[in-house]
N, C-alpha and C positions, 0 to 999 in steps of 0.2 A: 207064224206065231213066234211070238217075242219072247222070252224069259217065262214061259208058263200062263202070259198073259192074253185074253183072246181077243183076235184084228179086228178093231170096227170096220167096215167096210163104206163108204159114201163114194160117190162118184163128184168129184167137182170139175165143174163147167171149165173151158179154157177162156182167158180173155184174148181174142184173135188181134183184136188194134195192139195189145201192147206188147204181142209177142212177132208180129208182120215182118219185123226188122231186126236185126240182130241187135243188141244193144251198142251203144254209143259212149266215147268215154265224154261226150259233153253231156249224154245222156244220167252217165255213173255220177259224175260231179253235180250234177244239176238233183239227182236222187239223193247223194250225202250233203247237199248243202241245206237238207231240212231235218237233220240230225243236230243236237243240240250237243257241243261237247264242252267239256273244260277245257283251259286255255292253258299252255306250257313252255317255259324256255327250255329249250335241251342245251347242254352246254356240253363244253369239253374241251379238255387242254393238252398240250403236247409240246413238252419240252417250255419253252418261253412265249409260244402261243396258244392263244386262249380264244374262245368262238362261243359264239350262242345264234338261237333262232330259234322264232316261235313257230310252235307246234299245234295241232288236237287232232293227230293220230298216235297215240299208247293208247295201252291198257296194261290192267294185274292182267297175270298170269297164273300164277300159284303162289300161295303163302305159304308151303312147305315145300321146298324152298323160297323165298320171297325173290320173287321173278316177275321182272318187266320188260314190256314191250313196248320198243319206239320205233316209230315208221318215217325215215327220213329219204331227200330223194338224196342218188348219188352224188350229182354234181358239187351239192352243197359243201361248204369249208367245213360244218359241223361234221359229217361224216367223213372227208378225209382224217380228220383231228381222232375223231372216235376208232375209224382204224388204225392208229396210225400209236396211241394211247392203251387201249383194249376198255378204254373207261368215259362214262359218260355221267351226267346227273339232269334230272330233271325236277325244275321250278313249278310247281302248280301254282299258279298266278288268284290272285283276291280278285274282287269284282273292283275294287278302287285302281286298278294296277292295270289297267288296258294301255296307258300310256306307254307301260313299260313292252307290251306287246306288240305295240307299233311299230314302238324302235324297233324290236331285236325280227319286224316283218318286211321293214323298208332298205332303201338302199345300203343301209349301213348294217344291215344284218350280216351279221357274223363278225364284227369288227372290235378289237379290243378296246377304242373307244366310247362303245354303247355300257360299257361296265363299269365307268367311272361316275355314271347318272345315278347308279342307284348304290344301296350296302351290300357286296358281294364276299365272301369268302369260303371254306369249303370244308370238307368233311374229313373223310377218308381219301378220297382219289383226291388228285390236282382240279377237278371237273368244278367250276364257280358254281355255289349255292348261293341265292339271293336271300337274307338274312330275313324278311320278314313276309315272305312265299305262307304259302297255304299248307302245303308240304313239298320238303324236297327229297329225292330219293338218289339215294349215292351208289352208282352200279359198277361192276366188270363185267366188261362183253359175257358172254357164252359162247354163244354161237351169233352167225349173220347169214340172214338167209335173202337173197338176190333176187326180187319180186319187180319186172321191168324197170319201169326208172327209180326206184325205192330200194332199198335196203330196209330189211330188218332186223333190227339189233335187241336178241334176247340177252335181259340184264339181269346177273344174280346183285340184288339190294343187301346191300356190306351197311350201310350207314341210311336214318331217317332224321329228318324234325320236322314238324307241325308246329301249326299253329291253327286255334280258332277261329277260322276266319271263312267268309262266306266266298266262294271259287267263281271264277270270272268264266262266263259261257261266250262260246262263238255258236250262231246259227245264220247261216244265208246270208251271209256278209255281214254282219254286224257284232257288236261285243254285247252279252245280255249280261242279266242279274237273275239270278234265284230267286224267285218266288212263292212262297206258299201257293198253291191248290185250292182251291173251293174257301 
């Protein structure tokens, strides 16, 4: 018994096929690629270099304090810069702006000439904010916490701006649009 409240009790069935096997990280990847998320450049700068790469692993955290989560892997230049900085910002991308996602996904990701393509400038930290983003979020590390090949980098948000605009999704490889429901 919970907080004063009384346990239902049911018995549910095991499903045997999908538990037979340990799970698979082609299996994990192949289960998140039917998640629908927003699209995002994480940026970051450090000293006279500058990085971005597109993302759709964050999330909020808390609004009191206003606290974000971004899940980057180690190797990447964005998070050498982020450590190296204690400061990161992250682009939520429009649904007309998958262009800009490609870039900052492809070979040239992370490279300070992906930044000359579009209107970049910045907040608070040195971390490039793309000027007509959906929202950008201007953060200092917290903490990082070391999640196999990922880092996670909790962000207290020092600086915001929005804009109206409807947010560019990834699901199963592809870039989507927001759609009204029924």
């Amino acid at each position: 018994m919970t907080r004063g409240r009384k346990a239902n009790s049911i018995e549910i069935p095991k499903r045997s096929a999908d538990v037979d096997t340990p799970a698979s990280g082609t299996d994990f990847k192949r289960a998140l690629r039917q998640i629908a998320s927003p699209v995002a450049i994480v940026t970051a700068a450090n000293g006279g270099d500058i990085g971005g790469l597109t993302a759709t692993t964050f999330c909020s955290v808390s609004s009191d304090p206003p606290t974000f989560l971004v899940c980057l892997n180690k190797g990447s230049a964005v998070a050498g810069l982020i450590d190296a900085s204690g400061q990161f910002a992250v682009n939520l991308l429009a649904d007309e702006q998958h262009a800009i996602a490609r870039s900052f996904s492809g070979p040239e990701s992370g490279t300070a000439a992906l930044f000359s393509k579009s209107g970049w400038s910045s907040l608070l930290s040195d971390a490039p904010v793309l000027d007509d983003a959906v929202a950008c979020l201007d953060c200092d590390v917290e903490s990082r916490v070391d999640a196999g090949s990922h880092n996670l980098y909790l962000g207290r948000v020092r600086a915001i701006s929005t804009a109206e605009r409807d947010v560019l999704l990834y699901r199963d490889g592809l870039f989507r649009r927001l759609q009204p429901a029924g």
